[in-house]
N, C-alpha and C positions, 0 to 999 in steps of 0.2 A: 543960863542953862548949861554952859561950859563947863562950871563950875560941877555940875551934878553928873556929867563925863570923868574928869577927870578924876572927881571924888570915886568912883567906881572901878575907872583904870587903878587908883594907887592901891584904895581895897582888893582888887585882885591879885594885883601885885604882891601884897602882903599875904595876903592868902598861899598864894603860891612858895614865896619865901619860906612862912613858917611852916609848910609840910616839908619843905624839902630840909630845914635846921634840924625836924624833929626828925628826920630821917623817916617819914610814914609807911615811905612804899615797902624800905625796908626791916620794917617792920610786922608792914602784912604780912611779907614772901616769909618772913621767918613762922608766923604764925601757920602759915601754909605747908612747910616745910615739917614743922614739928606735927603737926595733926597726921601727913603721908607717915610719917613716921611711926607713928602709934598704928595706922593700919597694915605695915610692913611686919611690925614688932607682932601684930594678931595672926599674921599668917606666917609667921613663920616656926615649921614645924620640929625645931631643934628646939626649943624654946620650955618651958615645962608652965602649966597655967598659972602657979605664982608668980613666976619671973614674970612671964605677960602681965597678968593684974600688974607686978608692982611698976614697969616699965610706962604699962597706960596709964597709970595715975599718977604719974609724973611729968608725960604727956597731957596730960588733962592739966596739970594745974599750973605748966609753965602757959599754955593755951590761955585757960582764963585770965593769967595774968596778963598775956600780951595785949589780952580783949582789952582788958581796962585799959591797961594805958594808949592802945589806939583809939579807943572813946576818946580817951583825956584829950592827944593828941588833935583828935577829929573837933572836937569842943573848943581848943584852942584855935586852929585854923580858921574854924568858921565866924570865932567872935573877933578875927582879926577887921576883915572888910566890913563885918555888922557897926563896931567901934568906928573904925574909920571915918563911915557915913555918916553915923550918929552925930560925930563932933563935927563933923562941918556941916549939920545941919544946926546944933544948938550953936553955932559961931555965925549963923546967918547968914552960911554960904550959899544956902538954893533951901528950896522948901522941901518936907518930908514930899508933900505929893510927886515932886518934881524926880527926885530921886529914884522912887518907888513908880513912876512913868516911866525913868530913863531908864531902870533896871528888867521892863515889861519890854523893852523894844525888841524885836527879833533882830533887828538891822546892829543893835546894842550887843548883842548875846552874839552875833557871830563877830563881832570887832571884838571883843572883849578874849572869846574863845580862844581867836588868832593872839594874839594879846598875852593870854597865858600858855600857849604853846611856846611863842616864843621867849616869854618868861625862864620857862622850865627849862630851855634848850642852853638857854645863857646863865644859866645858875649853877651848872653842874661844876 
């Protein structure tokens, strides 16, 4: 049963890791940053309506682009700890049930929690 602990500690572990390689968070704020922007660019009344259109869809299309790659991003993160568990279950480290129990514990989700708080804090 140790075994199906720690397999969850290192997936989060990694989890955590690969947001923070890919730089995710900032990635959001950028994504956040450009969208204020395009509402800035709408109100302001120096501005003449083509210059606005051309401004916003250029705001719009760096936007979508950042969407996707935080998807990707997001996609990646999460298939880090999925992978993880997966291979020390088919290496016949603990059983899928066992796993998929230790990862229902609440007592599991706040060690884990603390876990990746302090992950995050030590990564920077």
């Amino acid at each position: 049963m140790i075994m199906t602990y720690v397999a969850l500690a290192i997936g989060l572990v990694g989890f955590v890791l690969v947001i923070r390689h890919l730089s995710l968070v900032s990635k959001v704020r950028d994504a956040g940053e450009g969208a204020q922007a395009a509402i800035l660019v709408m109100r302001d009344p120096s501005l003449d309506d083509a210059r606005k259109q051309a401004l916003v869809q250029r705001a719009a299309a760096r936007t979508a682009l950042l969407f996707l790659i935080i998807l990707g991003c997001s996609l990646l993160a999460c298939a880090a700890p999925v992978l993880l568990v997966a291979i020390g279950w088919q290496l016949g480290l603990y059983s899928l049930d066992a796993a998929l129990a230790a990862a229902a514990d609440p007592i599991v989700w706040i060690a884990l929690t603390a876990l990746a708080i302090l992950v995050w804090k030590l990564s920077r």
